[in-house]
C-alpha positions in Angstrom: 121.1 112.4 -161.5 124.2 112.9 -163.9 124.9 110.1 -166.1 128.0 108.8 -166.2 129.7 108.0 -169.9 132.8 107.6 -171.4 135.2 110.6 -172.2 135.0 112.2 -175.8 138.6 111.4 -176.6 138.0 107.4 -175.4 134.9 107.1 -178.2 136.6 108.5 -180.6 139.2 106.1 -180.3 136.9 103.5 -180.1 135.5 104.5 -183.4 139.1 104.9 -185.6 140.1 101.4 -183.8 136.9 99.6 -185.1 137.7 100.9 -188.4 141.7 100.8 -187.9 143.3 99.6 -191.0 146.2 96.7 -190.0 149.1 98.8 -192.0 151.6 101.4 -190.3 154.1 101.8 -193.0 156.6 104.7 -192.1 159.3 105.5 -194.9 162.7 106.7 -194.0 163.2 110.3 -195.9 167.0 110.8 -194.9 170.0 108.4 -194.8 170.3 110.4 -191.1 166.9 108.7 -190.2 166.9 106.2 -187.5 163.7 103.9 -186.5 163.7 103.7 -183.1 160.2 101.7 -181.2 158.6 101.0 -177.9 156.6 97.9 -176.8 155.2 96.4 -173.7 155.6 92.4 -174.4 153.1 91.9 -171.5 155.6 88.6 -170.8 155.5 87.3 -173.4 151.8 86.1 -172.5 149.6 87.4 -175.5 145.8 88.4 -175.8 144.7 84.7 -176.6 146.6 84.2 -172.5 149.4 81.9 -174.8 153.0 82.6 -173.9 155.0 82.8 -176.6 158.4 84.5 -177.3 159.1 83.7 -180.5 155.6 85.3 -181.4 157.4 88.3 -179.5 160.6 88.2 -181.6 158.5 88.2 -184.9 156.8 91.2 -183.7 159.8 93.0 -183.4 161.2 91.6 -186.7 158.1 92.9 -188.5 158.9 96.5 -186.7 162.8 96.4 -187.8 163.8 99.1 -186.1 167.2 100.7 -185.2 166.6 101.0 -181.5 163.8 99.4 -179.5 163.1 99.7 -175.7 161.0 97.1 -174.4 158.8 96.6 -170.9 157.9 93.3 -169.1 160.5 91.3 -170.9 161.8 90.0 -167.5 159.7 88.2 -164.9 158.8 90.0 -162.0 159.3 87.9 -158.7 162.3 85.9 -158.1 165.2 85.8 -159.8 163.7 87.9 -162.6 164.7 85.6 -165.7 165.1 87.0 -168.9 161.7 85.9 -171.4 163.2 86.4 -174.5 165.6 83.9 -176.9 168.3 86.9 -177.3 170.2 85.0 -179.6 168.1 84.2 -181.8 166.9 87.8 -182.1 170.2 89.3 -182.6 170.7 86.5 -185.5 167.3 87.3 -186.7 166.9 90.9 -186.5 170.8 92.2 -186.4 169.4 93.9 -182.6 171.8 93.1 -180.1 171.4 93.8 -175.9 172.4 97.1 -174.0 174.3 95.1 -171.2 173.2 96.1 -167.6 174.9 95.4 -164.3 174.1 92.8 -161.1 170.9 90.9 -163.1 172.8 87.4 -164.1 169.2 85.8 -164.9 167.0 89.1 -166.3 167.3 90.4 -169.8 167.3 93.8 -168.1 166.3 96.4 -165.2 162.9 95.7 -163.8 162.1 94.5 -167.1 163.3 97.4 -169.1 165.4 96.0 -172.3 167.4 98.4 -174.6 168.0 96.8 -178.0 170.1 98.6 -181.1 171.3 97.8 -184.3 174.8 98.8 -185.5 176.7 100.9 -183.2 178.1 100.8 -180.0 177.2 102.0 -175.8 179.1 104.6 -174.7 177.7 104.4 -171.4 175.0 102.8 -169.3 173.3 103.2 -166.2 170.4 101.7 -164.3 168.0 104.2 -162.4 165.9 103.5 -159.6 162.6 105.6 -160.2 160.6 107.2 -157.0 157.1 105.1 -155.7 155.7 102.0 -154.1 156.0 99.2 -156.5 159.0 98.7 -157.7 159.7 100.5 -160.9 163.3 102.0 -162.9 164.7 103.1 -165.8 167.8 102.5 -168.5 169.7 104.8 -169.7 172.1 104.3 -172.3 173.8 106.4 -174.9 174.9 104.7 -178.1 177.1 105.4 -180.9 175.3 105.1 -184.4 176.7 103.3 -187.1 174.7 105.7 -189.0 176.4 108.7 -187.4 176.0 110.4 -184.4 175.0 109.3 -180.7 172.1 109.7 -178.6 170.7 109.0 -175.2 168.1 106.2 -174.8 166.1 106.9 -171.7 163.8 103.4 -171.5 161.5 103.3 -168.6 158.5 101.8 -167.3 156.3 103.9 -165.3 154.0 103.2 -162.1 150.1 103.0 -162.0 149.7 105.7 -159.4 149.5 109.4 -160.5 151.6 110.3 -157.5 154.7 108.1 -158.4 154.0 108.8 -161.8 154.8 112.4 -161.2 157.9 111.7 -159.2 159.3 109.5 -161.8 158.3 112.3 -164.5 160.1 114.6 -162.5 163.4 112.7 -162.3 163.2 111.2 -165.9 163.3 115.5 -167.0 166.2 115.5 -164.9 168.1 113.2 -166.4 167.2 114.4 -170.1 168.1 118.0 -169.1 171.9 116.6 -168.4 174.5 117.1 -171.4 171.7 118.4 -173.8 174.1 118.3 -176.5 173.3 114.7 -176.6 170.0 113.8 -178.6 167.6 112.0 -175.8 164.9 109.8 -176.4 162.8 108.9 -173.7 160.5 105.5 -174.9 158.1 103.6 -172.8 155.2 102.5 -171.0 154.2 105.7 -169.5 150.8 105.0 -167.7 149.3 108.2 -168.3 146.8 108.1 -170.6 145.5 111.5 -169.6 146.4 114.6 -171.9 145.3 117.4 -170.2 146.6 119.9 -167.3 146.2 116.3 -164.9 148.6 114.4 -166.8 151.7 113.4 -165.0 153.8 114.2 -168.2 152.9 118.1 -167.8 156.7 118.0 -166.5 157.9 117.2 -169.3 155.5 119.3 -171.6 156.8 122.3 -169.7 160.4 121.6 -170.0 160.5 120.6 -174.0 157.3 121.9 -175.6 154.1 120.3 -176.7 154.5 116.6 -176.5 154.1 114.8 -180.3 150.8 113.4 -180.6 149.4 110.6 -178.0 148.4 107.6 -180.1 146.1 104.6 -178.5 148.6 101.7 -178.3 145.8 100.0 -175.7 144.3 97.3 -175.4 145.9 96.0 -178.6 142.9 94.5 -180.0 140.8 97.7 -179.4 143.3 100.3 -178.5 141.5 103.4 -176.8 144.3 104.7 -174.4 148.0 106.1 -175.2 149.9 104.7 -172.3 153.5 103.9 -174.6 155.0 107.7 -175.4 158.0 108.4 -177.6 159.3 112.1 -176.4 162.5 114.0 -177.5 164.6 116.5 -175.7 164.3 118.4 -178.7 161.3 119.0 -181.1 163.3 119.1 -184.4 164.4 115.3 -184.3 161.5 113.2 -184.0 158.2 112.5 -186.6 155.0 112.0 -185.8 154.9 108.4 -183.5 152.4 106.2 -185.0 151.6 102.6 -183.9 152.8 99.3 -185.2 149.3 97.8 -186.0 149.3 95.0 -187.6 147.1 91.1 -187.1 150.2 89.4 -184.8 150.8 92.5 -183.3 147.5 92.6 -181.9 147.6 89.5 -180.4 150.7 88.8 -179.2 151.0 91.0 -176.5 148.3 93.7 -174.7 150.0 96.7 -176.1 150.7 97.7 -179.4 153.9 98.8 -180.3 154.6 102.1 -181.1 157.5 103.3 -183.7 159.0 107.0 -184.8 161.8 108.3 -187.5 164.7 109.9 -185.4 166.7 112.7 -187.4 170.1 112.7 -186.2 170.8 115.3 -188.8 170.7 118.7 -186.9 172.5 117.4 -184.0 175.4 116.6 -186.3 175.4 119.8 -188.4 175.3 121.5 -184.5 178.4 119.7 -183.9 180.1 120.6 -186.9 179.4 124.4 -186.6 
């Protein structure tokens, strides 16, 4: 009888989270640098089953990044409200909204929230993604303060393999268009495969290697890499590396994760 255990890749992450020390500092190297972030807020409902926003916001205060993308900020059924105190986290944190269309009570589009710091959106759009449950994507591109734009594809992806591939699929699409632009794509993924299985192998194909998978779950012991950041371009991005630290383990069930963007080549390619 074969005995059944878990995979090599799933103890060895249970081993460096045991030992996981609560400090992610990340240090910009460039004026061109942007932070930009990714983080499931669960609803606002944390790991101790509390709701609490404002626990949230001071997660994404302690992160202080350029450009975030957040999941479940809206609820789900109904008329979707919007979870978050938006003014108060613009006044706190200088991050205003990406606006999006026909939602008058939800933060954002089936809980996907673009936030930014300093700049402006050129252009928005709100995309559907393929499968069962009901699943889509933003896509903005914004104007930098710090120079240069870039494309923000923020997305939330299904728990079946099958509609996980589909939504791949169209997500490469959309970062093949206009690949003068700089395009991010941040989110809850659901894959926490990384071999030839994953659903992501579209996107592996069409950009390269994908940057390192870090565990961002279960926050308080995080084993699997379900939150990805991945660039259009390989030259742009640092290594991604979770935003681990004693509130951000309990305020929601994911960890967030965080990245430097380099802007930098994009601008000298637009010079030359």
């Amino acid at each position: 009888m074969r005995r059944m255990g878990l995979p090599a890749t799933v103890l060895a992450n249970i081993r460096k989270a045991r030992h996981a020390v609560h400090s992610t500092p990340l240090s910009r190297t460039s004026p061109s640098e942007v932070l930009v972030a990714s983080y499931n807020v669960h609803k606002c409902v944390g790991m101790d089953g509390r709701f609490d926003p404002e626990r949230i916001g001071q997660v994404i205060h302690e992160i202080d990044a350029d450009v975030i993308a957040l999941q479940e900020a809206d609820k789900r059924f109904g008329d979707r409200n919007g979870l978050l105190n938006l003014a108060r986290l613009e006044r706190d944190t200088g991050l205003a909204i990406v606006p999006v269309s026909g939602m008058a009570k939800a933060h954002g589009w089936h809980g996907n929230v673009v936030l930014f710091r300093r700049g402006a959106v050129r252009d928005v759009h709100q995309i559907r993604l393929p499968g069962l449950e009901p699943r889509g994507a933003v896509v903005a591109e914004i104007e930098l303060e710090a120079g240069g734009a870039v494309r923000i594809v923020a997305a939330h992806f299904g728990l079946l393999r099958r509609a996980r591939q589909h939504q791949a699929r169209m997500i490469f699409d959309i970062m093949k268009a206009r690949e003068e632009i700089p395009t991010l794509l941040l989110g809850d993924l659901n894959e926490w495969r990384l071999n030839g299985r994953s659903a992501l192998t579209t996107l592996d194909t069409a950009f390269g290697p994908l940057p390192a998978a870090v565990p961002s779950f279960p926050s308080r012991l995080p084993l699997f890499a379900l939150d990805r950041i991945i660039a259009n371009r390989n030259d742009i991005l640092s290594p991604v590396t979770v935003h681990d630290t004693p509130l951000a383990r309990v305020a929601s069930d994911h960890l967030p994760i965080k990245a430097f963007v380099n802007l930098a080549p994009a601008l000298e390619r637009e010079a030359a």
